[in-house]
C-alpha positions as CSV (number, residue, x, y, z in Angstrom):
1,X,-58.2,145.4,140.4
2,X,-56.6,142.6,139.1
3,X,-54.4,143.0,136.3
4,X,-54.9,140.4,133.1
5,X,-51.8,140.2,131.1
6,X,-51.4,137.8,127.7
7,X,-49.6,135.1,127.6
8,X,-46.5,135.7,125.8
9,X,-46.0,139.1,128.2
10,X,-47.1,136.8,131.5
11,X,-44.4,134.4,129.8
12,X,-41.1,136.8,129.7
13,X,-42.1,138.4,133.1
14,X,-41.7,134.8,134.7
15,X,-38.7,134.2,133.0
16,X,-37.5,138.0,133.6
17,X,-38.3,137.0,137.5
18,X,-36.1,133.6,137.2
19,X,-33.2,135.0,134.9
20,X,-32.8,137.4,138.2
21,X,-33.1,134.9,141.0
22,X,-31.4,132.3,139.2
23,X,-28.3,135.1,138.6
24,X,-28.7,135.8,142.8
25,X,-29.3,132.5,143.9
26,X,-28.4,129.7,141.2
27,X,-30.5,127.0,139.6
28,X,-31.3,124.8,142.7
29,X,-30.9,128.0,145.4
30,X,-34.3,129.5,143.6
31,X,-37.4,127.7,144.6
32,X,-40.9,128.1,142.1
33,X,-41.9,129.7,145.5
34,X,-39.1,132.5,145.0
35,X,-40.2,132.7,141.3
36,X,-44.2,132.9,142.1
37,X,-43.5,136.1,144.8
38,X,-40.8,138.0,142.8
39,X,-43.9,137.7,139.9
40,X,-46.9,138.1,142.3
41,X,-48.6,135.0,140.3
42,X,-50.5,132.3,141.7
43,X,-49.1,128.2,141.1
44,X,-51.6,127.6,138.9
45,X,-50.5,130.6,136.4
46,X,-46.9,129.4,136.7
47,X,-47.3,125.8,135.8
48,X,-49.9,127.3,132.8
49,X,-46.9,128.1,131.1
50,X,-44.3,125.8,132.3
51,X,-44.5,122.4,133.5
52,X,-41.7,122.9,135.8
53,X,-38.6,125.2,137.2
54,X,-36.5,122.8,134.5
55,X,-38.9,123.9,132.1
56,X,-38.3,127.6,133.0
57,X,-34.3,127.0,132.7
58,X,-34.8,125.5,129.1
59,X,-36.9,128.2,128.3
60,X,-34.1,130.9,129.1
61,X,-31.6,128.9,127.2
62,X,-33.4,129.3,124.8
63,X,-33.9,132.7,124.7
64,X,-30.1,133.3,125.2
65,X,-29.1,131.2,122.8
66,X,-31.8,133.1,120.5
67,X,-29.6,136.3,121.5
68,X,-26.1,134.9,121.0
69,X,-26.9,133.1,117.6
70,X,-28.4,136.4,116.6
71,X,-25.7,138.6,117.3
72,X,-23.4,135.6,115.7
73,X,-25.8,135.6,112.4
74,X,-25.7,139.6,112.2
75,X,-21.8,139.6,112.0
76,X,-21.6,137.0,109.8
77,X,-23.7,138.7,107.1
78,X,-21.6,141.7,106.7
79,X,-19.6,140.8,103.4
80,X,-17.9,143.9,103.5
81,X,-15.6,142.4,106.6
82,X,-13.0,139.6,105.0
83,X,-14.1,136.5,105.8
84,X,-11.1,135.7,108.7
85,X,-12.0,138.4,110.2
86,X,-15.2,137.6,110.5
87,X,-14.9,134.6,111.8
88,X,-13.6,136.1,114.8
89,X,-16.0,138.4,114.9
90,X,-18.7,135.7,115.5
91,X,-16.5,134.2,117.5
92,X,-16.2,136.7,119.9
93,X,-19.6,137.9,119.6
94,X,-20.6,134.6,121.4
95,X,-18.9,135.2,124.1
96,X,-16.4,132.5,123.6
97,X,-13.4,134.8,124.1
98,X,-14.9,138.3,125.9
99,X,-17.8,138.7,123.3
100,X,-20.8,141.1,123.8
101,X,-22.7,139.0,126.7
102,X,-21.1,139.4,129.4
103,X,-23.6,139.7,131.9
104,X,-25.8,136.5,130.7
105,X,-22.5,134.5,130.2
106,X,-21.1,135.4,133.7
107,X,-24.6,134.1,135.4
108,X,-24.1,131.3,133.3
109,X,-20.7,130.4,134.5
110,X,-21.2,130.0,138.4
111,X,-20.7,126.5,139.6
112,X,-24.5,126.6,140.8
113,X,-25.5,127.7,137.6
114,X,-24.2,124.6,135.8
115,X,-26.4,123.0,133.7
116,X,-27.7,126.3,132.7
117,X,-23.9,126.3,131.2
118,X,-24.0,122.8,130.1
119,X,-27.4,122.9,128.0
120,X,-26.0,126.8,126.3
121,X,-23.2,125.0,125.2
122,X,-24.9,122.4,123.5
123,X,-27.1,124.9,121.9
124,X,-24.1,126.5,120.7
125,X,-22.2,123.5,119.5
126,X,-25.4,122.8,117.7
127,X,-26.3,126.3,116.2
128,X,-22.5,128.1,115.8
129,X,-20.9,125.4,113.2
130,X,-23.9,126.3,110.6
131,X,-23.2,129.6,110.6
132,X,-19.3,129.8,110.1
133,X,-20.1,127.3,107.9
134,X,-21.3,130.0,105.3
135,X,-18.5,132.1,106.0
136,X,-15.7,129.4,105.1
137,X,-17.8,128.7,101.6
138,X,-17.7,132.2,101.1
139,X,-14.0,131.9,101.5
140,X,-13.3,128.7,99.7
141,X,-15.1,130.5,96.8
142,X,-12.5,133.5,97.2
143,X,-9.5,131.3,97.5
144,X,-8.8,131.4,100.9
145,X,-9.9,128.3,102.2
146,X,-9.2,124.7,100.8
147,X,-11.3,121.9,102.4
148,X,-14.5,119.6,101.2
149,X,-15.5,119.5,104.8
150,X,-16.4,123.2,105.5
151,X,-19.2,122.0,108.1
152,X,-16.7,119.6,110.1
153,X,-14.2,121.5,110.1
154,X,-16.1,124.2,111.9
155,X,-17.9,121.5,114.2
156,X,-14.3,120.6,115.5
157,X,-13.0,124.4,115.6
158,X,-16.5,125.3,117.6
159,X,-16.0,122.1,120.4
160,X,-12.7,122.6,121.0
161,X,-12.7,126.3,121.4
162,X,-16.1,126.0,123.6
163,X,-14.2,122.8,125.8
164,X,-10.2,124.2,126.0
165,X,-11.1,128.2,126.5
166,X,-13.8,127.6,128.9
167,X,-12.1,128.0,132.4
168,X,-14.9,126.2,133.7
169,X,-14.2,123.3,131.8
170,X,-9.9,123.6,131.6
171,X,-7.8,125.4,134.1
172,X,-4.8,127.4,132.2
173,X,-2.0,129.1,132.8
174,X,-1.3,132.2,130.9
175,X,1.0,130.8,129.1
176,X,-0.4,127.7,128.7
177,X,-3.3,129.6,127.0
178,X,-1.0,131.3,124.8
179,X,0.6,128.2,123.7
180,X,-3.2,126.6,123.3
181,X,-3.9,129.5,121.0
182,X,-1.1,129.4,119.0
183,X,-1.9,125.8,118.4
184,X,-5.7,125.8,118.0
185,X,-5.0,129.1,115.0
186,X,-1.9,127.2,113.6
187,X,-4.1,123.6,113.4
188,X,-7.5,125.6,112.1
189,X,-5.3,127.2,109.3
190,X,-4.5,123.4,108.5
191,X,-7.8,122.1,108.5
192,X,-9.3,124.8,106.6
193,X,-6.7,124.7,103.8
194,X,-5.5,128.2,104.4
195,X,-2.2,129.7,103.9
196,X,0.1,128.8,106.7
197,X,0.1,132.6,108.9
198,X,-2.9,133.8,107.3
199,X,-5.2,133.4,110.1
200,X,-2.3,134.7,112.8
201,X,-3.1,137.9,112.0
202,X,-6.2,137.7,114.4
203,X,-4.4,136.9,117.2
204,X,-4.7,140.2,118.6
205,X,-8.2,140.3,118.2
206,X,-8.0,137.3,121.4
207,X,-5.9,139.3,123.3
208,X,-2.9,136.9,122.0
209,X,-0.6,139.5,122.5
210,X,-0.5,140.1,125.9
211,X,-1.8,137.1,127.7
212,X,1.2,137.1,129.5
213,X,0.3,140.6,130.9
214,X,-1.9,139.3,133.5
215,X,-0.9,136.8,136.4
């Protein structure tokens, strides 16, 4: 008896099927054909919800971008955590140095999978500053932070973290990524107007500490 499903459910299971064979295969390894017998669909239910395997990939940007901005959103709420901390805490809860996505941002890393990794971190350059944004107000209000460019600020903190930390993007050495972290903390304390150390204190939270523990 043939199963009818509705659309949103028929939706997730193809994109359940293609976040699997995209992890196994890549982007341009997996053919629709792979994606129509992992689902057990026919072509004509596939392209009723997308146009294309493009389409499927924008789709699961999407819906991991939903996930990362989420967590991001989540931490950034809780006022009882001060605001520097905080803002590592969305940091890292996007990934961006360990986070809590490992898995989806490890699929999205491989060299086949990169547009997949180029469109996420568009989304995130796009949908990150906005919500640190809050958090340095939130600051500026307490004291902490001096600037009239909240937004920008976190716009330039966002690209260049998401460009120089990416190994994808910039190989480093150890201590090259020590010295870049030391910098990129020193010149955000700058730009935001904060006490000169203030923000070094969350060095640790990187890992800054020991970087030079691993070859």
């Amino acid at each position: 008896m043939r199963v009818v499903k509705n659309a949103e459910e028929r939706k997730n299971e193809i994109l359940d099927a293609a976040d699997e064979l995209f992890g196994q295969k890549g982007f341009e390894g997996t053919s629709t054909n792979d994606i129509l017998e992992k689902v057990g669909i026919a072509r004509g239910t596939l392209y009723h919800h997308f146009k294309s395997k493009e389409d499927i990939m924008d789709a699961l940007i999407e819906r991991y971008s939903a996930r990362l901005l989420s967590a991001a959103r989540e931490v950034a709420a809780d006022r009882s955590v001060p605001v520097v901390e905080r803002i590592v805490r969305v940091v890292m809860a996007l990934n961006l140095s360990g986070g809590s996505s490992e898995e989806i941002m490890e699929q999205i890393h491989k060299p086949e999978n990169a547009l997949m990794h180029r469109k996420i971190q568009k989304f995130i350059i796009g949908g990150v500053p906005p919500i640190l944004t809050e958090i340095i107000r939130e600051g500026i209000g307490q004291g902490v932070f001096n600037t009239p460019f909240p937004y920008e600020c976190m716009e330039m903190v966002v690209v260049y973290a998401n460009t120089i930390f990416d190994d994808d993007i910039v190989l480093l050495t150890d201590e090259e990524l020590a010295s870049r972290l030391q910098a990129f903390v020193f010149n955000t304390e700058r730009l935001l107007g904060a006490e000169s150390g203030s923000l070094m204190s969350v060095m640790p939270m990187f890992g800054g500490e020991n970087r030079g523990d691993h070859a």
